[in-house]
C-alpha positions as a Markdown table, in Angstrom:
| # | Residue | x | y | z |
|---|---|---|---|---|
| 1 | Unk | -14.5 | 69.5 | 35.6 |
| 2 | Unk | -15.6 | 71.9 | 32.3 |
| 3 | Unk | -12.4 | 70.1 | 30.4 |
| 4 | Unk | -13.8 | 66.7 | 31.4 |
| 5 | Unk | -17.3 | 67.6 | 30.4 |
| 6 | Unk | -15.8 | 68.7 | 27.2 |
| 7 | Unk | -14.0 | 65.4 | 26.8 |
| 8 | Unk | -16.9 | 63.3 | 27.5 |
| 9 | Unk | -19.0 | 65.6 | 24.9 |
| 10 | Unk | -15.9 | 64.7 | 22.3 |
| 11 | Unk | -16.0 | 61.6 | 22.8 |
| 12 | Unk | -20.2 | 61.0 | 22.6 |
| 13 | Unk | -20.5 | 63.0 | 19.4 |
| 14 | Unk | -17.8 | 60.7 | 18.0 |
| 15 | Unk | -19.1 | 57.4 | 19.0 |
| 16 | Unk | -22.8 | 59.1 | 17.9 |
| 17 | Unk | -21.3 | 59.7 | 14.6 |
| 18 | Unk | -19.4 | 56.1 | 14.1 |
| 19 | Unk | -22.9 | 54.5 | 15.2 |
| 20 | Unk | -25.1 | 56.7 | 12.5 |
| 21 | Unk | -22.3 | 55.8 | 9.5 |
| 22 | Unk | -22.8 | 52.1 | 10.5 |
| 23 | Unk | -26.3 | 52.2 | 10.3 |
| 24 | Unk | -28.4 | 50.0 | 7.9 |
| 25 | Unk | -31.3 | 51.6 | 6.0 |
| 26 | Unk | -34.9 | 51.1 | 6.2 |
| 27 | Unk | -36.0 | 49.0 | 3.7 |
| 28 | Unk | -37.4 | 49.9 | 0.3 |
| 29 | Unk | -40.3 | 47.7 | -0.5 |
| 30 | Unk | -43.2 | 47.9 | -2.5 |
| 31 | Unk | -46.4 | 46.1 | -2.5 |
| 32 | Unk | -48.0 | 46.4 | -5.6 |
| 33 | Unk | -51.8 | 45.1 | -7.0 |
| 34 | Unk | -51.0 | 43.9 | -10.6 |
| 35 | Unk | -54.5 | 42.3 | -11.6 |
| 36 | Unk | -57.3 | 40.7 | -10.4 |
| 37 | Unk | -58.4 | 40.5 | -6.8 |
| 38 | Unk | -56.1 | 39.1 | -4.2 |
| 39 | Unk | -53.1 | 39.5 | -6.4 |
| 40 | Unk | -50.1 | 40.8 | -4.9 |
| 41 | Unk | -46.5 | 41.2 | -5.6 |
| 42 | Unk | -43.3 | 42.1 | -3.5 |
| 43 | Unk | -40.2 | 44.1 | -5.1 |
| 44 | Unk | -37.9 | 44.9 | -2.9 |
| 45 | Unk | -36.2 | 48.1 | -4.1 |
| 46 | Unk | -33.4 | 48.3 | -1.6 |
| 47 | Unk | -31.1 | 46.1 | 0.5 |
| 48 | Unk | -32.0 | 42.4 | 0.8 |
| 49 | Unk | -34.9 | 42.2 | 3.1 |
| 50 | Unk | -36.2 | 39.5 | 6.4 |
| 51 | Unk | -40.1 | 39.3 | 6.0 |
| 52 | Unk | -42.6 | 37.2 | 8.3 |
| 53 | Unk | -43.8 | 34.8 | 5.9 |
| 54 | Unk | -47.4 | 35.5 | 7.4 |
| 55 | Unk | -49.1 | 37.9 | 5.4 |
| 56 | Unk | -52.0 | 40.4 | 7.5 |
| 57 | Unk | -55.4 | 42.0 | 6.3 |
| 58 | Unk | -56.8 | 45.0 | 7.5 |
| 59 | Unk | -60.3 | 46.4 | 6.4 |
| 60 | Unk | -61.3 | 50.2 | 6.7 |
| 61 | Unk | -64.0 | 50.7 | 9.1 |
| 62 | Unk | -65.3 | 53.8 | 9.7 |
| 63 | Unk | -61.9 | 55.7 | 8.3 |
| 64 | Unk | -59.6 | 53.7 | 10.3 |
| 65 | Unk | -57.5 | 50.6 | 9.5 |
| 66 | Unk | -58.8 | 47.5 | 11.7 |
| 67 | Unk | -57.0 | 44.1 | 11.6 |
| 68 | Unk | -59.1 | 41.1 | 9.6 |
| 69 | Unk | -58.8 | 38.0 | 11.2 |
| 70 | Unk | -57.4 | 36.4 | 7.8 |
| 71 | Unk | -55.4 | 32.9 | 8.7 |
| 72 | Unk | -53.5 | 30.7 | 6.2 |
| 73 | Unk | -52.6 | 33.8 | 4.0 |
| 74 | Unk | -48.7 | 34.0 | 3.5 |
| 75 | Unk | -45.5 | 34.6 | 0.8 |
| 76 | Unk | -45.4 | 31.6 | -0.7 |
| 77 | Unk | -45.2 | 31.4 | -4.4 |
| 78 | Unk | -47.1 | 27.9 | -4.8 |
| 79 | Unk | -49.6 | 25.7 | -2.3 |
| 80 | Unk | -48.0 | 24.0 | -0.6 |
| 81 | Unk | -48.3 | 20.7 | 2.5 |
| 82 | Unk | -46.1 | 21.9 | 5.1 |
| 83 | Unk | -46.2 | 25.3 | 6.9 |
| 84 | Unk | -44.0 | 28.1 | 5.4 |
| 85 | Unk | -40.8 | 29.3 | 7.4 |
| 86 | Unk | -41.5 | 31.7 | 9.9 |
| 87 | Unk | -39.3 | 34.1 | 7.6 |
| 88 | Unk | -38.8 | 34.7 | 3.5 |
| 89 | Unk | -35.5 | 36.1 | 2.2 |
| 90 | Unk | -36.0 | 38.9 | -0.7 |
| 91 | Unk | -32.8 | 39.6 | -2.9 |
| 92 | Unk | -32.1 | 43.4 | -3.4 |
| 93 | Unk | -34.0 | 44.0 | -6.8 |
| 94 | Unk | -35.7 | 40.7 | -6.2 |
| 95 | Unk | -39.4 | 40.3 | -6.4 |
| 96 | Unk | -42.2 | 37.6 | -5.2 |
| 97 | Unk | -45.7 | 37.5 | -5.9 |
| 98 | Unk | -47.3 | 34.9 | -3.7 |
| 99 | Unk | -50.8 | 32.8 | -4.4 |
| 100 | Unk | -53.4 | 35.4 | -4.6 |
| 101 | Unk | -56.0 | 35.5 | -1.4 |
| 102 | Unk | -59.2 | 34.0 | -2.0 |
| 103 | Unk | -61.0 | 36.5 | -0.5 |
| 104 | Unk | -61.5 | 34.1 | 2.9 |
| 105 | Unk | -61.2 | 33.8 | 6.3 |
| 106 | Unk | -59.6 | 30.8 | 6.8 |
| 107 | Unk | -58.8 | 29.2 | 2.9 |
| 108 | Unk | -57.4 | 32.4 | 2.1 |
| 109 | Unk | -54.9 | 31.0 | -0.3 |
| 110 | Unk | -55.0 | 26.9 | -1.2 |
| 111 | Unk | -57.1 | 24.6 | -0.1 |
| 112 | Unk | -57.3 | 23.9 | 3.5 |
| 113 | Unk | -59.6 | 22.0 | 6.7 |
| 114 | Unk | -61.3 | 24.6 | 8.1 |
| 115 | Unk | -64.5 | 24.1 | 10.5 |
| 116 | Unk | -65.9 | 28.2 | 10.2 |
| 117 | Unk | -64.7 | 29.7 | 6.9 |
| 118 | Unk | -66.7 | 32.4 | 4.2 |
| 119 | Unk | -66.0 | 35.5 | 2.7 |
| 120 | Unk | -64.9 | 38.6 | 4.3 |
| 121 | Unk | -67.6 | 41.2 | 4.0 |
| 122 | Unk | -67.7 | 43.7 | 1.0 |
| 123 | Unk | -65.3 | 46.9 | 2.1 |
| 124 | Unk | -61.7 | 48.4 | 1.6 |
| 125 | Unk | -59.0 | 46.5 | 2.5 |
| 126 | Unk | -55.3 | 46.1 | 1.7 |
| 127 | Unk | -52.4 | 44.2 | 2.9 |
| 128 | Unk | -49.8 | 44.4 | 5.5 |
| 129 | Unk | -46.5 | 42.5 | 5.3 |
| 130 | Unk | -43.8 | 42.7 | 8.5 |
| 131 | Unk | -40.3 | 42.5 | 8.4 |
| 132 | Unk | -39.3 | 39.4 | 9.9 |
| 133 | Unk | -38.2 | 41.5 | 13.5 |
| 134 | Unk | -41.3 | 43.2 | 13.4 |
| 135 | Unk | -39.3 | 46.7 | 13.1 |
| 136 | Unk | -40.9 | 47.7 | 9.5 |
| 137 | Unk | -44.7 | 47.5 | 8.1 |
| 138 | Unk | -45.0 | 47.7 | 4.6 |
| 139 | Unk | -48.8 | 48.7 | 3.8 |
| 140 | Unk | -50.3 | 47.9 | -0.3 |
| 141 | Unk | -52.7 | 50.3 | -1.8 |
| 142 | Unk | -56.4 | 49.9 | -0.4 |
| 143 | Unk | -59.0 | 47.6 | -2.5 |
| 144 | Unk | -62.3 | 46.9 | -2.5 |
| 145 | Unk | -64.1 | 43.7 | -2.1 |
| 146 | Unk | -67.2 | 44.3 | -3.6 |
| 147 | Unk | -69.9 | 41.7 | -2.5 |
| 148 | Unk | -69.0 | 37.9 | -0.8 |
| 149 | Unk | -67.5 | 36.0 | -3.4 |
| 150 | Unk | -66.7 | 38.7 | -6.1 |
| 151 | Unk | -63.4 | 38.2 | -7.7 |
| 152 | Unk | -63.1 | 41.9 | -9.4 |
| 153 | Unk | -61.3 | 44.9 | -7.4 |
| 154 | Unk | -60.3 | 48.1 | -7.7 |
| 155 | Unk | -58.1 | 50.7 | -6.5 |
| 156 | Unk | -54.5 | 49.3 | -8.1 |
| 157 | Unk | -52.2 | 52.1 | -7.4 |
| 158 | Unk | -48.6 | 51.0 | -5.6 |
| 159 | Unk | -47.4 | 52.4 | -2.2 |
| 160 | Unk | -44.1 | 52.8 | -1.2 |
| 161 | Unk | -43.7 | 52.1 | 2.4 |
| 162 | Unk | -41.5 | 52.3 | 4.9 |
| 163 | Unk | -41.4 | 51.7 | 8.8 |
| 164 | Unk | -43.6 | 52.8 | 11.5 |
């Protein structure tokens, strides 16, 4: 019985090592702030990358991170009539920086129908992009929004971020 146990021991750590060689990295992606408010860019430091084309917003309330109901925010580089794809391909080394948010629930980035739309209120936010199976959140720096409709933030430093 002890030889067999040793055996099957053998045998795990092997297959355990063979798996972990194998194994792809997280991905290396950056969201950075270059400019004016609702500007964002992509740049993908690692291995090509899946992303969910649809792009998230989460304000700071009260110290912790809350989803914003943002819709029609996404990586895409122009506006466009039809709906992104449901994913976006980055290159290793590859970057994107998509229309900037408007700083709106529901025209967030080009010009849409919507029956309720305005500005988010005046806080901290930042963005939140998925990989495409959900597995990795990348997270940009926080900004602020200063009042409904202003067009100036701050807080531009870039975050490295990797899965949760």
């Amino acid at each position: 019985m002890g030889q067999f146990r040793r055996y099957a021991l053998t045998c795990a750590a092997w297959v355990g090592g063979w798996l972990a060689a194998g194994a792809v990295p997280a991905p290396d992606l950056t969201i950075e702030l270059p400019g004016k408010f609702g500007e964002f860019r992509l740049i993908n430091h690692g291995a090509p990358v899946q992303l969910d084309s649809t792009v998230q917003v989460q304000q700071r309330i009260d110290g912790k991170w809350q989803e914003t109901h943002v819709a029609n925010l996404y990586l895409m580089i122009s506006c466009q009539a039809a709906q992104p794809p449901r994913c976006v391909s980055l290159a290793s080394g590859a970057n994107l920086q998509p229309v900037a948010w408007s700083g709106n629930y529901c025209s967030s980035q080009c010009p849409t129908n919507c029956n309720l739309d305005g500005p988010v209120p005046p806080g901290i936010y930042r963005f939140v992009v998925t990989s495409c199976g959900r597995r990795y959140k990348f997270f940009s720096a926080p900004f602020e929004k200063k009042a409904p409709g202003d067009i100036v933030g701050s807080v531009r430093a870039p975050i490295r971020s990797a899965g949760q």
